[in-house]
C-alpha positions as CSV (number, residue, x, y, z in Angstrom):
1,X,-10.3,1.7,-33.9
2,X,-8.6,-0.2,-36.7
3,X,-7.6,-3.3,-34.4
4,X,-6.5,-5.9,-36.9
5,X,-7.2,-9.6,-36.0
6,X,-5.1,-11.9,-37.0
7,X,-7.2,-14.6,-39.1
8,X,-5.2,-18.0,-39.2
9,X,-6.3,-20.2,-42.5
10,X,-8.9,-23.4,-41.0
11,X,-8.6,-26.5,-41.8
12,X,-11.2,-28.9,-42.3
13,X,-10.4,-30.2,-38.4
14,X,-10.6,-26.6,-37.1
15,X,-13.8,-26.0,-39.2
16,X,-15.0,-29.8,-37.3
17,X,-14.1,-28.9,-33.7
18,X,-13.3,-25.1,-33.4
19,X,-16.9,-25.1,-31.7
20,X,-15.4,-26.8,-28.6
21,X,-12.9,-24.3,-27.7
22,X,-13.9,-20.5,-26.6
23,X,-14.8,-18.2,-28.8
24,X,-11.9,-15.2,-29.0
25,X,-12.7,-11.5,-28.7
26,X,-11.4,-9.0,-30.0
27,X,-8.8,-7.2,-27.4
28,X,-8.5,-3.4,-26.9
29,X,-5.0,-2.1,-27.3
30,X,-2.6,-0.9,-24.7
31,X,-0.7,2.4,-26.3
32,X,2.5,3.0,-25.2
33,X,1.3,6.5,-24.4
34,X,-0.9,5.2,-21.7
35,X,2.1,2.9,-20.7
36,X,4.0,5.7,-19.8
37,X,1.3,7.7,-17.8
38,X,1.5,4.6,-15.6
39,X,5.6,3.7,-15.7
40,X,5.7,7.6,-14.8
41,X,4.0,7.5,-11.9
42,X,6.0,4.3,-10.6
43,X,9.0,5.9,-10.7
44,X,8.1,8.6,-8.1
45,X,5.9,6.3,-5.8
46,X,5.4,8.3,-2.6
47,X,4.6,11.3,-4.7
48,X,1.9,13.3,-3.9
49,X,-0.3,13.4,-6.9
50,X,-0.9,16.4,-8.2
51,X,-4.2,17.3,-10.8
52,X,-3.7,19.8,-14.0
53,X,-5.4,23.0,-13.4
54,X,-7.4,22.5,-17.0
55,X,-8.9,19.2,-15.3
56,X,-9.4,20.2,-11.8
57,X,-11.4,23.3,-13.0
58,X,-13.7,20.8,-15.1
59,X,-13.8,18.2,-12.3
60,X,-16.2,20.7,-10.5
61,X,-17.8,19.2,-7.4
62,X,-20.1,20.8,-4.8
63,X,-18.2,19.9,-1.2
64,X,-21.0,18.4,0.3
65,X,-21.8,16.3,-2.4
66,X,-17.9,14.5,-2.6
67,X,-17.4,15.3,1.5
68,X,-17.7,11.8,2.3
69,X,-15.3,10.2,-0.4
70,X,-12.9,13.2,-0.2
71,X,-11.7,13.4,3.2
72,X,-9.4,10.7,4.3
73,X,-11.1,8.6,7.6
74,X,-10.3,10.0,10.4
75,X,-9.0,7.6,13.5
76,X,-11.7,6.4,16.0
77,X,-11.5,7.7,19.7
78,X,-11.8,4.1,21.1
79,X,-9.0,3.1,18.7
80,X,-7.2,5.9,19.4
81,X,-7.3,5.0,22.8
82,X,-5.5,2.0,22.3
83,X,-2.4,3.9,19.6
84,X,-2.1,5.7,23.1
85,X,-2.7,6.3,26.5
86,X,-4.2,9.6,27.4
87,X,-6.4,11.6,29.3
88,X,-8.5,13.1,27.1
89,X,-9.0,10.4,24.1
90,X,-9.0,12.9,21.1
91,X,-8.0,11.7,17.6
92,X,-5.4,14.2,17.0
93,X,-3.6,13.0,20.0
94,X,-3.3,9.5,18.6
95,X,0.8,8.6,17.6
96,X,2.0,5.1,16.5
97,X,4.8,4.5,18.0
98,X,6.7,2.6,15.3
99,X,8.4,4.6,12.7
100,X,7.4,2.1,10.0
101,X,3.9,2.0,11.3
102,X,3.5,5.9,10.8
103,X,5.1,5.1,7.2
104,X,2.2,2.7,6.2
105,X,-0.4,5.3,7.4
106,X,0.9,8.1,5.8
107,X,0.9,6.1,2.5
108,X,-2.3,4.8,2.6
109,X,-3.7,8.5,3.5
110,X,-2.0,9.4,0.3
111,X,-3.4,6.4,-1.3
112,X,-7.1,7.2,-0.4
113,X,-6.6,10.7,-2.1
114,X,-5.8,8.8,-5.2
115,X,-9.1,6.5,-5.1
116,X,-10.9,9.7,-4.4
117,X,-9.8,11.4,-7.4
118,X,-10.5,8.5,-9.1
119,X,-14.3,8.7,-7.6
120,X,-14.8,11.9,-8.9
121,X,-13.4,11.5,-12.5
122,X,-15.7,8.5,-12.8
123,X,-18.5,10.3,-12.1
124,X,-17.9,13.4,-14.4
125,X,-16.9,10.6,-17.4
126,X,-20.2,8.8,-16.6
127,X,-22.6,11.6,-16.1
128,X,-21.1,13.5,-19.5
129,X,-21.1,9.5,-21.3
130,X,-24.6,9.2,-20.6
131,X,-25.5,12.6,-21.5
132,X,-24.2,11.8,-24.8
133,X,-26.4,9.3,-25.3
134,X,-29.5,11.0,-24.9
135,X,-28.2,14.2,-27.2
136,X,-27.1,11.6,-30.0
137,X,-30.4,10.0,-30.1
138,X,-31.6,13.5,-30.2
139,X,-29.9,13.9,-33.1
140,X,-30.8,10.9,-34.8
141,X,-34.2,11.8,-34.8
142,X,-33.9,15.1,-36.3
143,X,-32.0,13.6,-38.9
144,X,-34.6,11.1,-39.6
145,X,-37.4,14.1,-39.6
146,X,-35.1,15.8,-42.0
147,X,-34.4,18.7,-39.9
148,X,-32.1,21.7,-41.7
149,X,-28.6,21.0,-41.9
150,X,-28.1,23.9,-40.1
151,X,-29.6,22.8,-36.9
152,X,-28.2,19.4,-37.0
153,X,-24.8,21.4,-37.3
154,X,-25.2,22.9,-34.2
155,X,-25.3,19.8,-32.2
156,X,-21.5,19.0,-33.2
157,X,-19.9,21.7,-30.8
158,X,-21.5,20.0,-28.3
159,X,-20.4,16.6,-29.1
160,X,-16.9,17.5,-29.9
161,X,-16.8,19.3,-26.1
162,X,-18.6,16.2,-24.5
163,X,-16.0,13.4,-26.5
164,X,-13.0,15.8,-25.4
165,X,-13.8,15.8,-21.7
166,X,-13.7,12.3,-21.8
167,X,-11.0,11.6,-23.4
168,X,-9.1,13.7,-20.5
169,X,-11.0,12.7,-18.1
170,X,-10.6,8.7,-18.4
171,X,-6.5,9.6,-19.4
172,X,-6.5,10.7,-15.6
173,X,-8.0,8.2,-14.3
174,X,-5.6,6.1,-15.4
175,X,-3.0,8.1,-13.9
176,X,-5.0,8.2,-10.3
177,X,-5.4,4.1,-10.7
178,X,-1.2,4.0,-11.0
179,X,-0.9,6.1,-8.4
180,X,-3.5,4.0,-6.6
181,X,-1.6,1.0,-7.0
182,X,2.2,1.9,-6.5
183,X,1.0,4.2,-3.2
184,X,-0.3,0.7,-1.9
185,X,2.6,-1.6,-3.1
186,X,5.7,1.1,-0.8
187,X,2.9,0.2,1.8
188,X,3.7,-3.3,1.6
189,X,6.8,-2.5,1.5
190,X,7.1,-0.6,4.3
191,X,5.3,-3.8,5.8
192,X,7.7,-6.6,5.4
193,X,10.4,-4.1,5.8
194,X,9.4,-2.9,9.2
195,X,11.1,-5.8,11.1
196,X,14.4,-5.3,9.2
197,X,17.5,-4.7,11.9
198,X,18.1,-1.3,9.8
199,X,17.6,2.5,10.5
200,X,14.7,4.1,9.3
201,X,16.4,6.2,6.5
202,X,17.3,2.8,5.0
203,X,13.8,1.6,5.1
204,X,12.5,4.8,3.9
205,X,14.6,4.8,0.6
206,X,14.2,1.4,-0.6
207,X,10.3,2.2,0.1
208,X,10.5,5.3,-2.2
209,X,12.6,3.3,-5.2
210,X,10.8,3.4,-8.5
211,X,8.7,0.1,-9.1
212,X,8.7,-1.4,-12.4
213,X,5.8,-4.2,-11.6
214,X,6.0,-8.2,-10.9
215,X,7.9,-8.2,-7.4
216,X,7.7,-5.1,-4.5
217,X,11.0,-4.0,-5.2
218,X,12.5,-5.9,-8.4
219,X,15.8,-5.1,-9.8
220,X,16.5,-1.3,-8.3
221,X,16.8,-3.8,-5.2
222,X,19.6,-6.0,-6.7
223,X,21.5,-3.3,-8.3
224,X,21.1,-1.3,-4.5
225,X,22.7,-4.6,-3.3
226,X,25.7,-4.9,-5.3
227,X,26.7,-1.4,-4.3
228,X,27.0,-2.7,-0.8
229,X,29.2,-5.8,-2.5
230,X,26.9,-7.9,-0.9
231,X,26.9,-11.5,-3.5
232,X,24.0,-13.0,-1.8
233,X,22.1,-10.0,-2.3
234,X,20.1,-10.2,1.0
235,X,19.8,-7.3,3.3
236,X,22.6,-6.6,5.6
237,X,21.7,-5.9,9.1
238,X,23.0,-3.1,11.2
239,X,24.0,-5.3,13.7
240,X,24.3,-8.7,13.1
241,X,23.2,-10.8,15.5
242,X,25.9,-13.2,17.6
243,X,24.7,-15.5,19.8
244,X,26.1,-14.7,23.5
245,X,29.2,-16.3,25.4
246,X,28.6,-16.6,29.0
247,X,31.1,-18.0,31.3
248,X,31.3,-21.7,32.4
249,X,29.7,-22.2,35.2
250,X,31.0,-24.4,37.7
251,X,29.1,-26.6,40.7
252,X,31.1,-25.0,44.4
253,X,30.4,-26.3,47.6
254,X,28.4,-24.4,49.8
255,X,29.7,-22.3,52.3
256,X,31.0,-23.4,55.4
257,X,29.0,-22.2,58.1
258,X,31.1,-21.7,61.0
259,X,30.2,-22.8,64.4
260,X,27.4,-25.0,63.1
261,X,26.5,-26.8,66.1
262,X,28.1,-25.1,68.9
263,X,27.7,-21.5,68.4
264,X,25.7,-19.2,66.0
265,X,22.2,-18.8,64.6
266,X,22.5,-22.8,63.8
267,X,23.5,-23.9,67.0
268,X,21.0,-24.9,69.8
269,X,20.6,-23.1,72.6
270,X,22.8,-23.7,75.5
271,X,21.4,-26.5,77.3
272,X,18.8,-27.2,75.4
273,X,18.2,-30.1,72.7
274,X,21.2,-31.4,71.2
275,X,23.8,-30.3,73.2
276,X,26.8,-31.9,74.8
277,X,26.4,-35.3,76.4
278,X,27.0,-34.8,80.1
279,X,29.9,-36.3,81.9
280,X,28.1,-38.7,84.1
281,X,26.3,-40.1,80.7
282,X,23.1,-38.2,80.8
């Protein structure tokens, strides 16, 4: 592969204690053309990914055989029973409620088509790899029983084929893993955004703004921001929240009752306890 490693001169200390530190490997190369399969796919996050015709025809599967990797999980009936009340608990009749909760599963349906694509490249790169390894020690024998040129020249086609396929195969793979990854990252998102006091358009497009790695939303978010004129660069809410004025409230007497002790649902009955003192004093 023509890595170069860079060889610093020793010195005699280095050559005394360079058996103390940990030994350096050589590091494979990241090539910019890889970098840009994966800075492509960020810039689209909620894509749907989509899979070349040339691959998709050579990732050949039999249904049955990828069925349980393939098909995103459906929702359990006693969980969908909880999402929402009904009388028949079917999983189609499931609904979250929240807006931003239906965003999250939607992304992570799309991000468990990604790991399945990912499943099935893997296993096509593996099962060719392998293969490889028993045709080239096929080959090495029959060089070393000195077999006719011609027959060892018939195993290259095969090789060449083999070494192709995987070159494609692991190139997409590293597409899928991107996709992977930023589907998961506008689900998190879509998380910390969900108790935002915004509308749900504004949550959805500052999900789907491209990602460029280290923070969820990084500078696209800032620049987004100082459109607004906001300086602080936090997010404004719809409706900012002021704390409420009631009126003073102030202590009144009670009301009068009238007739309280003479006449009225207070007053005793005539004649009875309580009432007026009799002229003779009794």
């Amino acid at each position: 592969m023509q890595i170069e490693e860079d060889n610093p001169p020793r010195t005699i200390q280095d050559e005394m204690f360079g058996g103390l530190r940990s030994r350096r490997k050589i590091m494979f190369p990241v090539n910019q053309t890889l970098q840009q399969v994966i800075t492509d796919e960020w810039q689209e996050p909620e894509k749907r990914i989509t899979v070349p015709k040339e691959i998709r025809n050579r990732l050949a599967f039999a249904t049955e055989d990828v069925r349980l990797y393939r098909e995103t999980p459906k929702v359990d009936i006693q969980i969908a029973k909880v999402a929402k009340k009904t009388l028949l608990p079917f999983e189609d009749t499931s609904q979250l409620s929240d807006p931003m909760d239906k965003k999250i599963d939607g992304l992570m349906k799309k991000a468990w088509e990604a790991t399945s694509l990912t499943i099935e490249a893997n296993i096509a790169s593996t099962s060719v790899a392998r293969s490889m390894t028993l045709w080239l020690n096929r080959l090495e024998a029959s060089i070393k029983d000195r077999a006719p040129r011609e027959e060892l020249a018939s195993c290259l086609p095969l090789l060449k084929m083999a070494t192709a396929f995987l070159a494609d195969a692991s190139a997409e793979t590293v597409r899928y893993g991107a996709k992977t990854g930023v589907l998961s990252n506008s689900a998190r998102r879509a998380l910390w955004l969900k108790t935002w006091a915004a509308d749900i358009t504004s949550k959805n497009k500052l999900c789907a703004i491209p990602f460029q790695g280290e923070y969820m939303f990084g500078p696209v978010l800032d620049k987004i921001l100082e459109k607004v004129g906001d300086k602080s660069k936090t997010l404004p809410d719809r409706q900012p929240f002021r704390k409420p004025s009631f009126p003073k409230r102030t202590r009144q007497p009670p009301p009068e009752v009238k007739g309280k002790g003479k006449t009225g649902r207070w007053s005793y009955p005539k004649g009875g306890r309580g009432a007026g003192k009799r002229k003779d004093g009794n």
